[in-house]
N, C-alpha and C positions, 0 to 999 in steps of 0.2 A: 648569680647576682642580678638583680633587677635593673634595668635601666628606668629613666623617667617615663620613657613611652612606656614602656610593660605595667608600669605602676597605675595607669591613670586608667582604664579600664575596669581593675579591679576595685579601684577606690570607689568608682560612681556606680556600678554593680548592683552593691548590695542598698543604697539609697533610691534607684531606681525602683530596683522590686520592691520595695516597701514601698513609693510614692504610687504605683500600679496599684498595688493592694489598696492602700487606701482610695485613690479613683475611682476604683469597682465599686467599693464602700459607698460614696458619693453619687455615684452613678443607679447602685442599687434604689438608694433615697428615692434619687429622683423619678424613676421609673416606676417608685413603689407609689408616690406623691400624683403623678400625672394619669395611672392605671385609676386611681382611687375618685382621681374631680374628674374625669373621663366618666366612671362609673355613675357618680353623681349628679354630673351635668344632664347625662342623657336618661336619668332615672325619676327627677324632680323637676317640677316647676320652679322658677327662682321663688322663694319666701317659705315653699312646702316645709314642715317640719314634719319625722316618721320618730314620735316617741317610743325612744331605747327603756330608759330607765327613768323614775319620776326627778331628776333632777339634769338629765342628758335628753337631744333626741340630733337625730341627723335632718340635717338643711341646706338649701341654695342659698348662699348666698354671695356677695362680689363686691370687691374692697378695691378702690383703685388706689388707696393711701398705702403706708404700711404700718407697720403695728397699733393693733386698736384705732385705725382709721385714719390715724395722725397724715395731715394733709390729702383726707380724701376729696377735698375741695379746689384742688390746686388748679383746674381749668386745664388740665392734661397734660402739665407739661411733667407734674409728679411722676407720669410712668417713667419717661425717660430718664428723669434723674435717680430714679429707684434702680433700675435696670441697668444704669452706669454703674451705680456705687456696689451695686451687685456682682459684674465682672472685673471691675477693680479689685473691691475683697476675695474673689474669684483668686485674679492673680497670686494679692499677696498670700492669701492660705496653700496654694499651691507648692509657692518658693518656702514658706513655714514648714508644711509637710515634707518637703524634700532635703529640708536642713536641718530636722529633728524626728530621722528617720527609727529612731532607737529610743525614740517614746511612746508607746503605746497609747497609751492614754491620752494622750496629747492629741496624737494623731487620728484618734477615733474622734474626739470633739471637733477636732478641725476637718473632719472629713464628713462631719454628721450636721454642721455646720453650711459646707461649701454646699452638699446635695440639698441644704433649704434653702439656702438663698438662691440657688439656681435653679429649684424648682418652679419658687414663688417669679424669678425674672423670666422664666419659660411660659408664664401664665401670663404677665404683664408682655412680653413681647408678640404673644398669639391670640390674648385676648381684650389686653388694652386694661385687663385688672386682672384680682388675684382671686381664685374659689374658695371660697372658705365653707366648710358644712358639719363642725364640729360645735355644738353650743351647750352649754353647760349653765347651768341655773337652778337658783331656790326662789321659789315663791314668785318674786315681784323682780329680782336681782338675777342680772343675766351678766355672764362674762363673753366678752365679746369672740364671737365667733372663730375658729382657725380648722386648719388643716394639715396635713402632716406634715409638711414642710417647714412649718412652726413648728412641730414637737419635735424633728429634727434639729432645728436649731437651738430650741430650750434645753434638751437631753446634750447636744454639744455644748452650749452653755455650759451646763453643770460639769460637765467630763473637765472642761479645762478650768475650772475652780477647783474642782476636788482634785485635779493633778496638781494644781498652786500648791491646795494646802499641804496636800500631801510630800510637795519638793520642800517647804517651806521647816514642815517637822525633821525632813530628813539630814536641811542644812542645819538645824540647831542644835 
């Protein structure tokens, strides 16, 4: 027969290694995210673009705002509130991962999530903005610039929509 002590060990256990796994997950982002504006940085002049493909090319460029530039003009105080809100979500995705350790899909967006927001706050904390060298355009129409960090956070987006809809069918 179990006592309380003996129970409480094995409960948190199997929530641990899942929160670890996803970590590494996050962790991978990030290292994938800082190897790549690391690359970029010391490869290009800030503005240089090396056209890829006639509607792609890679480029320097540096956002001190966040998405789509929104308050790039803030007079710096934007970093540090970007960088806040970044370790706070930090947080709470953490304790989300650790409390919905038995949903994959959950935990892949929240984990593909944490490693962009904390790659994009690793760039704002080191370099006072964020790299961006992804740019995508037709003709005259440019979408504004990102980095992987963003597509980790887009692809984590989607992950925890598609887990919505798909909890959503299953309660019907």
């Amino acid at each position: 027969m179990s006592t309380p002590d003996s129970a409480g060990p094995a409960t948190t256990e199997a929530p641990l290694r899942s929160l670890l796994r996803w970590l590494v997950w996050a962790l991978v982002v990030i290292a994938v995210d800082q190897a790549v504006k690391l690359w970029v940085v010391q490869s290009l002049s800030y503005g240089q673009r090396i056209p890829v493909l006639p509607f792609f090319d890679i480029t320097l460029l540096f956002n001190t705002g966040a998405a789509f530039s929104f308050l790039a003009n803030g007079g710096g105080a934007q970093r540090w509130l970007f960088t806040g809100i970044a370790v706070v979500a930090a947080v709470l995705i953490i304790r989300w991962l650790y409390r919905n350790a038995n949903q994959p899909m959950l935990c892949a967006g929240l984990a593909s999530i944490l490693g962009g927001a904390l790659g994009n706050a690793l760039d704002r904390m080191t370099h006072g903005h964020v790299v961006d060298f992804l740019l995508f355009y037709w003709k005259d129409w440019y979408f504004p610039a990102f980095n992987v960090a963003d597509v980790a956070i887009t692809c984590g987006a989607a992950l925890l929509i598609l887990d919505e809809i798909l909890r959503a069918r299953r309660l019907a």
